[in-house]
C-alpha positions in Angstrom: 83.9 81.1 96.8 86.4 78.6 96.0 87.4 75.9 98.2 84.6 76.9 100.6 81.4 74.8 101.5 78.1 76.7 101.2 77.8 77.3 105.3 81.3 78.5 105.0 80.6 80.7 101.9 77.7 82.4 103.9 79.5 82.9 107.0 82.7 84.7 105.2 80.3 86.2 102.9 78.3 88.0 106.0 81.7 89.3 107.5 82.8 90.9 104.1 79.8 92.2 103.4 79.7 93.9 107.3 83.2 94.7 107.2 82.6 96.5 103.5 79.2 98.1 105.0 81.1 99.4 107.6 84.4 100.5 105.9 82.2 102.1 103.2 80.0 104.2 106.0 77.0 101.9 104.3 73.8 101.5 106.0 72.6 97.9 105.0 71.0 94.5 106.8 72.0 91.1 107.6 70.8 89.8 104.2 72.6 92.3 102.2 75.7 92.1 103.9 75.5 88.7 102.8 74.6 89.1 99.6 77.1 91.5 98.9 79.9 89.4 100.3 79.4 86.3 98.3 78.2 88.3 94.8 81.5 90.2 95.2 83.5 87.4 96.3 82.3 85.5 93.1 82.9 88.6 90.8 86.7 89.3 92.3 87.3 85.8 91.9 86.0 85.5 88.3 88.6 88.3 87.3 91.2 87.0 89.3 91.0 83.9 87.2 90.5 85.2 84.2 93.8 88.1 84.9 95.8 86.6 87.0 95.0 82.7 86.3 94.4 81.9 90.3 92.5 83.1 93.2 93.3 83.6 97.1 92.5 80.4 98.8 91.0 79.7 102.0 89.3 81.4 104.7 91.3 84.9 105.1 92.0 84.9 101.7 88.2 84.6 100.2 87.3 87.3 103.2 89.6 89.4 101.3 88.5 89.1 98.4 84.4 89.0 99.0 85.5 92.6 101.0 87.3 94.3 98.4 84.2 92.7 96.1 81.8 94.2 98.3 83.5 97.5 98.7 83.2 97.3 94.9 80.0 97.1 94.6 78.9 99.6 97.3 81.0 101.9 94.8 79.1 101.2 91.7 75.7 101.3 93.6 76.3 105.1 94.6 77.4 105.7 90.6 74.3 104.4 89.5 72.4 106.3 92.1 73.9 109.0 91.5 73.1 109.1 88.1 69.7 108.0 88.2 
């Protein structure tokens, strides 16, 4: 999470990954939510760079992006489960 001290990156990364859980109609825990916010937050960020050439900065902007990351990878969990 760019920008963000570690704390920081796990306290946005816990509210993305509950706001995701939730917008998703996911049934997760604490640590997952977490998990899920950062991992996503790193991946949107990585193809932000590499597309776009910049990220969303700051606070509401990383929260954005680790929720839309999250919701992402909620998605392709269910794919994979589905196909398993």
């Amino acid at each position: 999470m760019e920008g963000l001290g570690w704390l920081a990156a796990i306290i946005v990364g816990g509210i993305a990954g509950w706001l995701a859980e939730k917008f998703m109609n996911s049934n997760m825990g604490v640590i997952m939510n977490v998990i899920l916010g950062i991992v996503g937050a790193i991946i949107l960020n990585a193809i932000l760079m590499a597309v776009v050439g910049t990220t969303l900065g700051g606070w509401i902007g990383q929260l954005i992006i680790g929720f839309i990351g999250a919701c992402l990878l909620i998605w392709v969990a269910r794919m994979f489960r589905r196909a398993a």
